[in-house]
C-alpha positions as CSV (number, residue, x, y, z in Angstrom):
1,X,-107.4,-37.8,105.8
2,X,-106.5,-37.4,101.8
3,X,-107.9,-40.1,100.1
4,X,-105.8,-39.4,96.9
5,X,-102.7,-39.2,99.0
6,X,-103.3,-42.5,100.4
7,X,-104.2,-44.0,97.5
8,X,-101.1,-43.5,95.7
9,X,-99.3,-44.3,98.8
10,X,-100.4,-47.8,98.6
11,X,-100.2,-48.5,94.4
12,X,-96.9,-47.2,95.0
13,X,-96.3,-49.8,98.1
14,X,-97.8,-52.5,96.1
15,X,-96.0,-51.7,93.1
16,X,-92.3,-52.3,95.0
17,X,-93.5,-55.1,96.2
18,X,-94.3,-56.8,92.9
19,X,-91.1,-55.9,91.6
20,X,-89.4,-59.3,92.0
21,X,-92.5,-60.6,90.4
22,X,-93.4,-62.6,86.6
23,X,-93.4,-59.5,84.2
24,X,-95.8,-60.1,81.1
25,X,-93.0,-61.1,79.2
26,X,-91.7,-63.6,81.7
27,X,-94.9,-65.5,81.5
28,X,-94.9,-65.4,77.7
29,X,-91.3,-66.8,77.2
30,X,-92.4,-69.0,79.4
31,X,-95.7,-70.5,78.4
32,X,-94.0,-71.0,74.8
33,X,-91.7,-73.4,76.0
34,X,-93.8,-75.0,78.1
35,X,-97.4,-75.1,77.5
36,X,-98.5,-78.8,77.0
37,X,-100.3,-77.9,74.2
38,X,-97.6,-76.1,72.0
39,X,-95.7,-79.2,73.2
40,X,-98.0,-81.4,71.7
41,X,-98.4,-79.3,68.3
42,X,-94.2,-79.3,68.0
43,X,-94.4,-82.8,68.5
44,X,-97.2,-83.4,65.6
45,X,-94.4,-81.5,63.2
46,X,-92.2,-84.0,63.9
47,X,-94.3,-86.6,63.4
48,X,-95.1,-84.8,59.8
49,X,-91.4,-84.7,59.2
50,X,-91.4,-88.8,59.7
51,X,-94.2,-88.8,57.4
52,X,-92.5,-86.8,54.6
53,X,-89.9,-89.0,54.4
54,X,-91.3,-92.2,54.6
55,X,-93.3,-90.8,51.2
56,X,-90.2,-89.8,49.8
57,X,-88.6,-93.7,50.6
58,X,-91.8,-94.9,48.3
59,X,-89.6,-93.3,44.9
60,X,-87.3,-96.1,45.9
61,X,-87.1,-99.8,45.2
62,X,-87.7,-102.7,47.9
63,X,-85.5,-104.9,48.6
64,X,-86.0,-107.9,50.9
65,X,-84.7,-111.0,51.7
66,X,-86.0,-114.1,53.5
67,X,-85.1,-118.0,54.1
68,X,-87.4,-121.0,55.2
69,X,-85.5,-124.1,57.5
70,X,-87.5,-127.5,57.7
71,X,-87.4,-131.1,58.5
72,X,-88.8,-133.5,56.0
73,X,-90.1,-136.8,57.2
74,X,-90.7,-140.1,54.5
75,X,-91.3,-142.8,56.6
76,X,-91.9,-145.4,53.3
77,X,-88.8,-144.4,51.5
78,X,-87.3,-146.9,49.0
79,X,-84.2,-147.9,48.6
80,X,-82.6,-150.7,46.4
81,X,-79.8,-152.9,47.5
82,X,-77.8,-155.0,45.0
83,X,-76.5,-158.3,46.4
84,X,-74.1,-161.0,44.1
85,X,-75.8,-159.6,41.2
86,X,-79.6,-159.7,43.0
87,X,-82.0,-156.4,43.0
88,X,-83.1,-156.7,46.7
89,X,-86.1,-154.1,47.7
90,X,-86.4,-153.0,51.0
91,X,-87.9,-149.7,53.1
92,X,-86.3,-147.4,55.9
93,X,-87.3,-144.0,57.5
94,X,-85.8,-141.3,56.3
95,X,-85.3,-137.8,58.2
96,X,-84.1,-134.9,56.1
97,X,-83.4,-131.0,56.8
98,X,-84.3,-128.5,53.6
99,X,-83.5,-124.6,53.7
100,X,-84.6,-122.1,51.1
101,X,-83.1,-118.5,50.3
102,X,-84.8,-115.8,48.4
103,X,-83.4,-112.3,47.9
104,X,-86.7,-110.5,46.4
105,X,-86.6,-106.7,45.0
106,X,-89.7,-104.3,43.4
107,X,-90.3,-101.2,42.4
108,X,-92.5,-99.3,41.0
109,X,-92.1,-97.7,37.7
110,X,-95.1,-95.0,36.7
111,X,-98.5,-94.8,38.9
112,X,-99.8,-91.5,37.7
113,X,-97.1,-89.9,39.5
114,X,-99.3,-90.6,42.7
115,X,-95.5,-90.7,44.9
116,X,-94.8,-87.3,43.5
117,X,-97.8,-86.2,44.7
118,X,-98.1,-87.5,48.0
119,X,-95.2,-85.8,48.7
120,X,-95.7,-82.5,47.5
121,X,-99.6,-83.0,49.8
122,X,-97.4,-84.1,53.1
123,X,-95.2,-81.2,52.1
124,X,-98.1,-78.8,52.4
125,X,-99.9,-80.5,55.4
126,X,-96.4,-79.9,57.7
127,X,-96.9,-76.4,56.8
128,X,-100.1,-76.5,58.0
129,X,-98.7,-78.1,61.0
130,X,-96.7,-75.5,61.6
131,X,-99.3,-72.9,61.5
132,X,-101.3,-75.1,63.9
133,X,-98.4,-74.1,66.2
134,X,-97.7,-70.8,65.1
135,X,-101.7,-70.4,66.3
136,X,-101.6,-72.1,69.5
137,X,-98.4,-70.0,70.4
138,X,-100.5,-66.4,69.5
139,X,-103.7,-68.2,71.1
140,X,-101.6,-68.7,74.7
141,X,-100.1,-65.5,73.8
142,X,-103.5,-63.6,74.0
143,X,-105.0,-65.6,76.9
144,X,-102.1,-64.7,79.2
145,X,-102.6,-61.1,78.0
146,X,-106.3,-61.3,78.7
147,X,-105.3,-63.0,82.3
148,X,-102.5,-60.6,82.8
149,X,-104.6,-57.6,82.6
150,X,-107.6,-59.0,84.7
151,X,-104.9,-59.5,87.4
152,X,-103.4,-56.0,87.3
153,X,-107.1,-54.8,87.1
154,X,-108.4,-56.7,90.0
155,X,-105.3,-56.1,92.2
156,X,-105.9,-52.1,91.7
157,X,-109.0,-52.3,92.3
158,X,-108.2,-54.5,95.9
159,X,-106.1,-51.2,97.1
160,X,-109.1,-49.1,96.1
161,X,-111.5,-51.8,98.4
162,X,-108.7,-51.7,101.4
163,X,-108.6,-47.6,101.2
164,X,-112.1,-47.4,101.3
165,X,-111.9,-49.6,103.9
166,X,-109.7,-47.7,105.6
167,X,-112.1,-44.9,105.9
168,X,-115.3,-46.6,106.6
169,X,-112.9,-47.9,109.5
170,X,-112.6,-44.4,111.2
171,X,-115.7,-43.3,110.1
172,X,-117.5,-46.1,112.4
173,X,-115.1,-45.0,114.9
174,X,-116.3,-41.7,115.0
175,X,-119.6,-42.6,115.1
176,X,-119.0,-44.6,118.2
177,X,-117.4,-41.6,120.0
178,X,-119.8,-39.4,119.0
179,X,-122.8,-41.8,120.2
180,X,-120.7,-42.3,123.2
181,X,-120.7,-38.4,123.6
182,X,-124.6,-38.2,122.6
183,X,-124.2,-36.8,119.4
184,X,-125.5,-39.8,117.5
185,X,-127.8,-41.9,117.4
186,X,-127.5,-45.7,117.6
187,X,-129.6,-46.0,114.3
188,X,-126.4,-43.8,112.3
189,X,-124.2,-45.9,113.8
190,X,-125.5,-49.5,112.9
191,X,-125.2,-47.6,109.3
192,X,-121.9,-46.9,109.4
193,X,-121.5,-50.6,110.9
194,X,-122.9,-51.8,107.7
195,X,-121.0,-49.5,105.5
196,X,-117.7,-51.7,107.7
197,X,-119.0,-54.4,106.5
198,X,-119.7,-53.9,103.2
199,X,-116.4,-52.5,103.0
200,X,-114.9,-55.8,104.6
201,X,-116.5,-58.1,101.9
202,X,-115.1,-56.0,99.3
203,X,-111.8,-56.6,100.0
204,X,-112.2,-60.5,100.7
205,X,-114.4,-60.8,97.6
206,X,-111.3,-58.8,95.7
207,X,-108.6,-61.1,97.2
208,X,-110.7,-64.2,95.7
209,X,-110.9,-62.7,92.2
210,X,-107.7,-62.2,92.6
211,X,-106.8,-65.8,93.4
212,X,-108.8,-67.0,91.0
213,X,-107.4,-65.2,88.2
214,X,-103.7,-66.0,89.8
215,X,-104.8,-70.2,89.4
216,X,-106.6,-69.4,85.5
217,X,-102.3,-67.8,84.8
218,X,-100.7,-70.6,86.5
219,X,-102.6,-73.5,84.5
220,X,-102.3,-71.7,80.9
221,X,-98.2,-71.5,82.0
222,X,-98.2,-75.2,83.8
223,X,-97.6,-73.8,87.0
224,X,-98.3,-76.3,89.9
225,X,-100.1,-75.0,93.5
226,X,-96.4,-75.5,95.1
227,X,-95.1,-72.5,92.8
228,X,-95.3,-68.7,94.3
229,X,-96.7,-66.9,91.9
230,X,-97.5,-62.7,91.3
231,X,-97.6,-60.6,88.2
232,X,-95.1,-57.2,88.0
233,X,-97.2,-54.9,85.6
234,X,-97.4,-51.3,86.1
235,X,-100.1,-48.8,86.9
236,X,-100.5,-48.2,83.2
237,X,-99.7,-44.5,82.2
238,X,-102.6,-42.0,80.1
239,X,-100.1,-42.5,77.1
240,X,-100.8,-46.3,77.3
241,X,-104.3,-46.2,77.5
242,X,-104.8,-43.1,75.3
243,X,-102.6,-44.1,72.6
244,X,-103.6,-44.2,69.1
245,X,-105.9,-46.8,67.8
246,X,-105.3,-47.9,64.3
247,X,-108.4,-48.5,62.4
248,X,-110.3,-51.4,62.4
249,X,-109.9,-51.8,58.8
250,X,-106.2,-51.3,59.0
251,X,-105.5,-53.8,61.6
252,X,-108.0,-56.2,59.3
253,X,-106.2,-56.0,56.2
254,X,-102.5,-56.5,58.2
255,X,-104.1,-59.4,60.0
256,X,-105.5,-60.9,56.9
257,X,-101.9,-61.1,55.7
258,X,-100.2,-62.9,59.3
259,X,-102.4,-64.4,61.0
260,X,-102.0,-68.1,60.5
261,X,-105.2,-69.3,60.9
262,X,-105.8,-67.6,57.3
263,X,-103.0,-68.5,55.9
264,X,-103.4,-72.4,57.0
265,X,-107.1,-71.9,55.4
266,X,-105.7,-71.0,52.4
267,X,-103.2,-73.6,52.3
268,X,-105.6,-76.4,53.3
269,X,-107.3,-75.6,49.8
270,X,-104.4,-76.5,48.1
271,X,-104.2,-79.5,49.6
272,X,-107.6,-80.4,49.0
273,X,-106.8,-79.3,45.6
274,X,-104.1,-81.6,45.8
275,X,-106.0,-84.3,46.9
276,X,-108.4,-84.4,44.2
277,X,-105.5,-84.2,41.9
278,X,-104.1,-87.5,43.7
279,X,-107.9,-88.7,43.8
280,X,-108.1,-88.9,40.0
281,X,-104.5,-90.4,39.2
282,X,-106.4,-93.6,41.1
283,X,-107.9,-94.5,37.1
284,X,-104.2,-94.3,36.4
285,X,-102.7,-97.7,35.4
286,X,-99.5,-99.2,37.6
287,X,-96.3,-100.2,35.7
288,X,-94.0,-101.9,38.0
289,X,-90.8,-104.1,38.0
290,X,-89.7,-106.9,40.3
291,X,-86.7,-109.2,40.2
292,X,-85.7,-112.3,42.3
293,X,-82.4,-114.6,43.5
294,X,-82.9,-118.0,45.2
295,X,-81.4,-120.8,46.3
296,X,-81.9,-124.1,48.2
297,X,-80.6,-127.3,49.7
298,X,-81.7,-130.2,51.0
299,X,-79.7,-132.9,53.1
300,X,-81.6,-135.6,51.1
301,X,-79.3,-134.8,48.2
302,X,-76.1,-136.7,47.5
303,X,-74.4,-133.5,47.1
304,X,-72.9,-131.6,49.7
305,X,-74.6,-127.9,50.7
306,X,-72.2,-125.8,48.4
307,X,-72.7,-128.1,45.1
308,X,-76.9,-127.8,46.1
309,X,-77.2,-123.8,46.7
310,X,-74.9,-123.7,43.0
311,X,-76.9,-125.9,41.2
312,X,-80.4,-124.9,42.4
313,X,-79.5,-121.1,42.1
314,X,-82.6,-119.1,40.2
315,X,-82.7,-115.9,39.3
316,X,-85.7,-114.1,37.5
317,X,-86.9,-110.7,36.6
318,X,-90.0,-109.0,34.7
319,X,-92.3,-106.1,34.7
320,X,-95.9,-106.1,35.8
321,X,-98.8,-103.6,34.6
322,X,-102.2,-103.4,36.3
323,X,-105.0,-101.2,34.9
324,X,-107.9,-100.9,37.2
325,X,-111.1,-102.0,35.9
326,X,-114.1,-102.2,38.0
327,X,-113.0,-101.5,41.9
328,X,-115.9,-101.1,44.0
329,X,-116.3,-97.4,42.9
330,X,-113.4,-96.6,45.6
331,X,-111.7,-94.4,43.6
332,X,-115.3,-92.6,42.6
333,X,-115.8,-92.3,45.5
334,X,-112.5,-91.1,46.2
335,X,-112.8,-88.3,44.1
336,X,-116.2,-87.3,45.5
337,X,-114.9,-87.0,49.0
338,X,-111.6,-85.0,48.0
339,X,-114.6,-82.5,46.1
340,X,-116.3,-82.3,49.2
341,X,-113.7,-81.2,51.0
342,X,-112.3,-79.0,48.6
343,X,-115.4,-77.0,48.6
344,X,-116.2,-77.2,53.2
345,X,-112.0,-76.0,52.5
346,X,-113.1,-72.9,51.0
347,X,-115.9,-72.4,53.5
348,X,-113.4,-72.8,56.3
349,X,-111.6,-70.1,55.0
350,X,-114.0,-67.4,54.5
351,X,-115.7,-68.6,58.1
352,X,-112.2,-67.6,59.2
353,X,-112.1,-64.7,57.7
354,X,-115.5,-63.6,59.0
355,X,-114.6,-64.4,62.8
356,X,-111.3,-62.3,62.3
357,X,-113.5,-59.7,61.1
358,X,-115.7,-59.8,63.6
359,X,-112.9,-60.3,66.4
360,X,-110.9,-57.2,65.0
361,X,-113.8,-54.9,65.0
362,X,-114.9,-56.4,68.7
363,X,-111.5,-54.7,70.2
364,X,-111.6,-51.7,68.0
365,X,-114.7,-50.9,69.5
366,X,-113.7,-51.6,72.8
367,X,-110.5,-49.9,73.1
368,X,-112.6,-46.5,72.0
369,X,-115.4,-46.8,74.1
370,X,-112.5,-47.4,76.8
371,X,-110.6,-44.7,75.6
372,X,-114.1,-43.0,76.1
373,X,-114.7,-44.0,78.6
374,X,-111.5,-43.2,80.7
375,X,-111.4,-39.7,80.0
376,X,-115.0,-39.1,81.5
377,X,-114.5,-41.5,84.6
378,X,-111.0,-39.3,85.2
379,X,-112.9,-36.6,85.8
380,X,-115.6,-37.9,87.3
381,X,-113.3,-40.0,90.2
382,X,-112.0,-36.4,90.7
383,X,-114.7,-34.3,91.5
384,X,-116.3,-37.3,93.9
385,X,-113.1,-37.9,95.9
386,X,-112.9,-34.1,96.5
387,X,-116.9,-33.8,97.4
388,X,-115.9,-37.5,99.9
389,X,-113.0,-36.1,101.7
390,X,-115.4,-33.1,102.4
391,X,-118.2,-34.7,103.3
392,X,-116.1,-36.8,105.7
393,X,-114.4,-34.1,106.7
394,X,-117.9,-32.5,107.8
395,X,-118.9,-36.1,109.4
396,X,-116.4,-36.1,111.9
397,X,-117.1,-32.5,112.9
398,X,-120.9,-33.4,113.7
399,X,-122.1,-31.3,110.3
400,X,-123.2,-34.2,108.0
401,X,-125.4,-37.4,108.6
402,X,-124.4,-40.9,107.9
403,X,-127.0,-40.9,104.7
404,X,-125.1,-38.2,103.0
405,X,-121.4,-40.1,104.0
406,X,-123.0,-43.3,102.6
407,X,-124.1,-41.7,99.6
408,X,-120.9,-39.9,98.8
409,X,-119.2,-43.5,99.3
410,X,-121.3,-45.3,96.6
411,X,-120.6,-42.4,94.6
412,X,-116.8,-42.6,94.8
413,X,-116.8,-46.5,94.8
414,X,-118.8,-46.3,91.2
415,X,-116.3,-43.5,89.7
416,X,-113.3,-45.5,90.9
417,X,-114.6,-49.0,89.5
418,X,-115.7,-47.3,85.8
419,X,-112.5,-45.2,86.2
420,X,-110.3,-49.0,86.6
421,X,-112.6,-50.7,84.4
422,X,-112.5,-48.5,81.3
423,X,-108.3,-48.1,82.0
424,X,-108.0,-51.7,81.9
425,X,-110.1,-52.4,78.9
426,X,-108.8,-49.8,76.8
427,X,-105.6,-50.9,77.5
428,X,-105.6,-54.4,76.7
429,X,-107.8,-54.1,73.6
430,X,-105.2,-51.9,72.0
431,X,-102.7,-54.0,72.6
432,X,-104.9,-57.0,71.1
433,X,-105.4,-55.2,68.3
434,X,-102.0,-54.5,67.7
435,X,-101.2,-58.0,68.4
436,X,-103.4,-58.9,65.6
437,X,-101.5,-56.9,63.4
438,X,-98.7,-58.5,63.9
439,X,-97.1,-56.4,66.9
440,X,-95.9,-58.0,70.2
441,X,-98.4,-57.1,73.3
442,X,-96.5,-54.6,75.9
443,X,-97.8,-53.7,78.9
């Protein structure tokens, strides 16, 4: 049997199979529009788009209006009576029904120019906003990538499991016969029972990883248990996994200028800088204007409704100015707070920085180890298939024991597992890279 011809046999099998399959960029478009939390994060610009103009409506005056209805009750009123030229005195209840009108408008003049600001600071925190969502999109982005390529990984290295199933399958199968026929003992058989085994629980313990890592995709792209669910990638090629790496301190200095983590660090300083600024306009004094319209009317009045609101009509206007004295040191401390975080603003950005750092340099480093890494595990997968087919070749004709089969079995397993491990993580590293420079992740 030729293990290499089998092999490719089945990628290529599994490979049509997949074809109707989410490709990398299916999940992508897909997670964008709708992962919960980008949801959420579009939903908070919004909310900063509400907020920005509410501030602006504060450059404007107020106007508002409001009214009182009552009933009046003077049970003692007094009321005189003449009678054939006699002044008569006597009491009665008396019930009446009052309503007042006001029409009331303010606005406010100078404070510092504290309105200017706040705008201008609500201006600067939706672009933070957006950046918040700009990071969240690249952050689902590179999990799906990471998930994307543990699947592809896992699912090669299931065919791998199933062919070296395959082949502990027939050789316990020709250990039987040839016990059976007295040319092996019982002892090399249970051995290559084991080996069956082994083999078995590498297959069911791929299939679980692979499950697992199937479930980790679904929840990061709000897929529910109900939805059927595969990836499509391809076997990756030797130009994909031995492309060029850009340097680490290439990929830094492009990152440092897109990533949005470091530009919303950067912007978050000027709004703390902003803040202060707003901070300090709080010793400002407050010039403001107010005017007023009212009316009222009571039924206790002689004259009728119209003749009362035209009569008791008042109008009045004037300007106010407050200068704040003593106010509980609130805006000292005000102005301490916004230094406080104007400076932790500053730290944020160069702890940023330094995690971008460290993160760039962590997949520079891996894709050339991978890279490496490949290249020897190529030629090391080669020469132990071709020393496995022979030794199983010499198994079946009675020349070889089960030791040296077993051994050359380990062997190939390790060569093929550092061979899929260092393809994979070579692969995806480069891409992550790339992505942090600003490039979209292909696979």
């Amino acid at each position: 049997m030729k293990i290499k011809s089998l092999f490719l046999l089945m990628l290529f099998a599994g490979s049509a199979s997949a074809q109707q399959a989410w490709t990398l960029q299916d999940c992508l478009d897909y997670a964008l529009k709708h992962n919960i939390q980008v949801q959420k994060n579009r939903i908070s610009e919004e909310r900063g788009e509400v907020n920005l103009w509410q501030d602006k409506g504060a450059l404007f005056p107020s106007l508002s209006f409001s009214t009182n209805q009552g009933v009046g009750y003077r049970p003692f009123t007094e009321v005189i009576n003449i009678v054939q030229g006699d002044q008569v005195t006597s009491t009665r209840s008396n019930v009446t029904y009052q309503g007042t009108y006001g029409l009331n408008a303010n606005v406010t003049l100078w404070n510092g120019g504290v309105n200017y600001k706040n705008i201008k600071a609500q201006e600067l925190e939706n672009r933070i906003t957006a950046l918040t969502t700009e990071q969240s999109e690249l952050t689902i982005q590179e999990q799906i990538a990471q998930l994307y390529v543990q699947i592809m990984y896992t699912k090669e290295a299931k065919r791998v499991n199933e062919l070296l199933l395959t082949t502990a399958k027939s050789q316990y199968d020709r250990g039987v016969e040839m016990m059976n026929q007295g040319q092996m003992a019982k002892a090399d058989v249970v051995q290559l029972e084991a080996q069956l085994s082994s083999a078995q629980y590498s297959v069911v313990n791929s299939e679980t990883q692979l499950a697992n890592y199937i479930r980790q995709l679904k929840a990061l792209l709000e897929l529910d248990l109900n939805t059927p669910f595969d990836v499509a990638g391809n076997i990756p090629s030797d130009e994909q996994v031995l492309a060029l790496v850009p340097s680490a301190q290439e990929a830094y200095a492009k990152a440092l200028e897109k990533r949005p983590e470091i530009k919303s660090a950067e912007l978050s300083i000027e709004a703390a800088n902003m803040q202060l600024d707003i901070a300090k306009r709080g010793f400002y004094p407050t010039i403001g204007a107010s005017a007023s319209l009212g009316s009222n009317h009571s039924t206790g009045s002689k004259n009728g409704w119209g003749e009362q609101m035209k009569t008791n009509l008042n109008m009045s206007a004037g300007l106010n100015f407050s200068v704040p004295i003593f106010d509980n040191r609130r805006n000292m401390s005000n102005v301490k707070n916004a230094k406080l975080q104007q400076l932790s603003s500053k730290l944020d950005l160069q702890d940023r920085k330094n995690t971008l750092s460290s993160t760039i340099e962590q997949y520079w480093l891996n894709a050339n180890s991978g890279q490496q890494n490949y290249l020897a595990a190529k030629a090391r997968v080669k020469s132990q298939e071709a020393s496995y087919e022979l030794l199983n070749e010499q198994f079946h004709n009675g020349l070889k024991n089960t030791v040296d089969v077993l051994q050359g079995r380990d062997n190939v397993i390790s060569a093929e597992q550092d061979l899929l491990q260092s393809k994979y993580m070579a692969l995806l590293n480069i891409q992550l890279l790339k992505f942090y420079t600003g490039e979209k992740i292909e696979l």
